[in-house]
N, C-alpha and C positions, 0 to 999 in steps of 0.2 A: 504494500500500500504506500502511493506515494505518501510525503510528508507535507501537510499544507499549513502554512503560519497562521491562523485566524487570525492574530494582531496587524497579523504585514496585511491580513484580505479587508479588514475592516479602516487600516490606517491610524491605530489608535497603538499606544505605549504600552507595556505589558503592566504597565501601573495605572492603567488607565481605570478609571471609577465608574458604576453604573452607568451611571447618567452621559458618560462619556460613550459607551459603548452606545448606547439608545440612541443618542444622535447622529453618531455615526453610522448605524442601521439604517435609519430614517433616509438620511439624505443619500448614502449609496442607493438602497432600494428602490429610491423613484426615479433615479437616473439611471439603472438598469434595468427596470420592469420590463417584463417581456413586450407587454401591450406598446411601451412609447419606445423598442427598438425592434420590431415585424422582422422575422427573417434573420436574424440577425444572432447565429448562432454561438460566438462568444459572449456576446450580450447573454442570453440567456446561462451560461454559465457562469459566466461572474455573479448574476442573480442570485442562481442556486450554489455558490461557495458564502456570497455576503451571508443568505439564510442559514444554511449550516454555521459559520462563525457566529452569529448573534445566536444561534441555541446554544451552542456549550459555552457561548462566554456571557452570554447573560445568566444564565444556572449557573449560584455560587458554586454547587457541588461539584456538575459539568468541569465547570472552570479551572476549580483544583484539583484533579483527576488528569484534566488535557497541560494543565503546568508540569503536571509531571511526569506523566508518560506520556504525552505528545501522543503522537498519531492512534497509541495503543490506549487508550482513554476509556474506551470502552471495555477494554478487558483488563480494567484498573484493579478489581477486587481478582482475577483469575493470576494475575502477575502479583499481586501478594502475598497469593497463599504458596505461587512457585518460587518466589523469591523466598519464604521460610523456608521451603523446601529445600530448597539450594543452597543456603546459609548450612541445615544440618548435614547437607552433603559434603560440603564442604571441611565442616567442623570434622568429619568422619573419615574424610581421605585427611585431614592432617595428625588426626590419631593413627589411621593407618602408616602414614612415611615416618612417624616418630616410632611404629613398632617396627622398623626397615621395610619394609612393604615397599611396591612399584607406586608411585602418585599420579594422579591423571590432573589432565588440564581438563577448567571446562566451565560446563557450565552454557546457558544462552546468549549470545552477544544480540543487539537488539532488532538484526536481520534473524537471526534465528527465531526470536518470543513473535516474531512478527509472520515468519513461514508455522511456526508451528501453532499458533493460533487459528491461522488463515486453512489451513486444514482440519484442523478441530473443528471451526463454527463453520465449513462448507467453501472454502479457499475462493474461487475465482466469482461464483455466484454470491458469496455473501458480501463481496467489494462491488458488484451490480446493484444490490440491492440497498447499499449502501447511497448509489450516487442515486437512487430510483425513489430518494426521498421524500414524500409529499409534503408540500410547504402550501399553507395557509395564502389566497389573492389578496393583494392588497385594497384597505378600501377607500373609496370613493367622498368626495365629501361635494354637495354644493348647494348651489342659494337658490331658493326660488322666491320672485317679490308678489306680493297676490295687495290688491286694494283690501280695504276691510270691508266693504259689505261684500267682495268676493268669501273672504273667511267667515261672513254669516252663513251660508249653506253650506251643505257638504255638497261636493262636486270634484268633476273626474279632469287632471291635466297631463299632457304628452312633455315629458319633458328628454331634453336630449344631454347624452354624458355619454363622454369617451367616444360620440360619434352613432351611439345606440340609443333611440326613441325609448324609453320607459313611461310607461301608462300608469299615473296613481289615482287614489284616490283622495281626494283631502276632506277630510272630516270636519264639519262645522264645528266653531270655538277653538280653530288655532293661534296660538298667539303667539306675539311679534317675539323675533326672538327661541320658540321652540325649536328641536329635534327633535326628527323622526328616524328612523331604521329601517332599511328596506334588505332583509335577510338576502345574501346572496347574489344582489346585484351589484357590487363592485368585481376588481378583477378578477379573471379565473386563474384557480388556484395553477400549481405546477406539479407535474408529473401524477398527476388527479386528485389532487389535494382539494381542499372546498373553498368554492369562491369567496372571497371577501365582502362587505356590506354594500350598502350607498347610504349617509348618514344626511339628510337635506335639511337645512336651515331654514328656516320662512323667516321674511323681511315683509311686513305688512304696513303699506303709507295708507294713513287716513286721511282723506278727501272729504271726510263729511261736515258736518255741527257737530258731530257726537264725542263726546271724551269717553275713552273706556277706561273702563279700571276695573280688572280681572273681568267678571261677566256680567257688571253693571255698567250701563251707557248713563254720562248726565249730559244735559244742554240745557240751554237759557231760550226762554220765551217772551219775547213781548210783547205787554199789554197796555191800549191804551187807557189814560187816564177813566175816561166815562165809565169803560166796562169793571175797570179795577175799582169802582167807586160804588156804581150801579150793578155790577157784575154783570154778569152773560156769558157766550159761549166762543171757545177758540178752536181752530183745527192744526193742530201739531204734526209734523211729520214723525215716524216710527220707522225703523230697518225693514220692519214689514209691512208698513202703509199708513197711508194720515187716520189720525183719530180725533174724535170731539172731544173736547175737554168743559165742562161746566165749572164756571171762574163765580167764587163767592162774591156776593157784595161785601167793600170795604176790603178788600184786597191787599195786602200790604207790598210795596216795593222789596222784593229776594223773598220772596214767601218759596219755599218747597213744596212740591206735591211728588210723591213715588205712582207709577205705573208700575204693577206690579205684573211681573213675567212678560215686560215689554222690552228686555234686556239682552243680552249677547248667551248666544246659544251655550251652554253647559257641554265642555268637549267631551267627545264619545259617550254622551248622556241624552239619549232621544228624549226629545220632550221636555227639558228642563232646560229653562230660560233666568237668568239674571232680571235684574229690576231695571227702568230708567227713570231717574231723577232729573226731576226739570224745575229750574227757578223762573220766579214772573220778573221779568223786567218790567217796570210802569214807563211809560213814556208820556214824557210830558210836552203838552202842546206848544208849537211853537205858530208865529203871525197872523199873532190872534188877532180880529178883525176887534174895534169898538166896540159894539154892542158885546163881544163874547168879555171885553175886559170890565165894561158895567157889569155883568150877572156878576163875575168872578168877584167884582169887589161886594157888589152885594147880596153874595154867600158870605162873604167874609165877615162882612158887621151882621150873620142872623149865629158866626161863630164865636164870637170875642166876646 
């Protein structure tokens, strides 16, 4: 079995710290990925060597195991119980040459523990099955921007990554900011190993009147003076359609009222809707004609 330096295939120091190695996975990995080099048959071998280095050297255990027998790492526990073995063999030819005895040289030198392994676990096929590794696709991540009354409904969009159409679904009450997970649809894996994710961000701009805040919508209404005094009736817009509102007499300028289940869909909760909270703005008349500034003053002295 050749001998391969995982430190030299990742670029990183033999002192190098977790986090060192992690990065250095990262950023090899996307520069070799099969998918952004087609055809490209060392490309994908330097893939699958970065992937082999970051499993034994990200595993403390791995790692101290391949520090010290090197290529034979995996048969770290078989080379120590041969190594005891050879220690008393050892001990045993040097009782022997001190009773005059013939002494043998010996022992396995590391082309030796390396043939005689490679026969013991299946020699030429089990270094096959070795490079026949399955390693994990990488995944995918990206943004999709949806208006917010789009995020009031659930409804179905094509979206395109890596050059491939993917058809979601998006579920009413997603909010700005969330991940989703779509098992499977990032890259495919290597030597049949399982594909990786696609992980999509939603960025949701609000174009409306409506403030949200989690599944409750609020906005400001205004009302003129007469109705806010006299009261009557308003029609307010709703995510779902205008509604009538009955305005009390004597109204107060930021009065609140709740509509209750007039609010932003409850995600993946059919039928559960948020509140919307609406304040009255009063609006006060302006060019006023004469006559309307006589009434005004003579409401004012039937107040004082």
């Amino acid at each position: 079995m050749e001998y391969v330096d995982y430190y030299k295939v990742l670029g990183v120091d033999k002192k190098a710290t977790a986090d060192d190695i992690k990065n250095a996975y990262r950023k090899l990995a996307r520069k070799h990925h099969p998918d952004l080099n087609p055809n490209d048959k060392e490309a994908n071998k330097k893939f699958q060597q970065i992937n082999e280095a970051n499993e034994v050297l990200s595993d403390p255990e791995k790692r101290k195991k391949y520090d010290q027998y090197g290529k034979d790492w995996k048969h770290a526990e078989e080379f120590a119980r041969r190594g005891s073995f050879g220690e008393r063999q050892r001990q045993s030819q040097r009782q022997y040459s001190n009773q005059g005895g013939q002494t043998f040289s010996g022992g396995f030198g590391e082309d030796d523990f390396s043939d005689f392994f490679a026969s013991m676990f299946g020699g030429q096929e089990s270094r096959g099955r070795s490079r026949q590794t399955k390693f994990r696709g990488q995944d995918y991540n990206a943004e999709l921007k949806l208006d917010l009354i789009d995020a009031y409904k659930t409804h179905q969009q094509t979206i395109t990554v890596n050059g491939k159409n993917v058809r979601i679904t998006i579920p009413a009450g997603i909010e700005n900011g969330q991940q989703i997970r779509l098992k499977g649809y990032g890259a495919p894996g290597v030597n049949g190993g399982p594909n990786g994710d696609l992980y999509i961000t939603f960025s949701i701009t609000n174009n409306t009147n409506f403030k949200r805040m989690g599944n409750d919508l609020y906005t400001t209404v205004e009302i003129d003076l007469y109705t806010a005094v006299l009261g009557g009736e308003v029609t307010v817009d709703t995510l779902s359609g205008k509604v009538k509102l009955k305005v009390k007499p004597e109204t107060q300028n930021e009065t609140k009222i709740r509509l209750k289940g007039k609010g932003f869909p409850v995600y993946k909760k059919e039928g559960e809707f948020g509140d919307m909270f609406i304040t009255f703005s009063v609006k006060i008349p302006t060019n006023l004609t004469e006559k309307q500034k006589e009434l005004f003053k003579e409401l004012a002295k039937t107040t004082s």
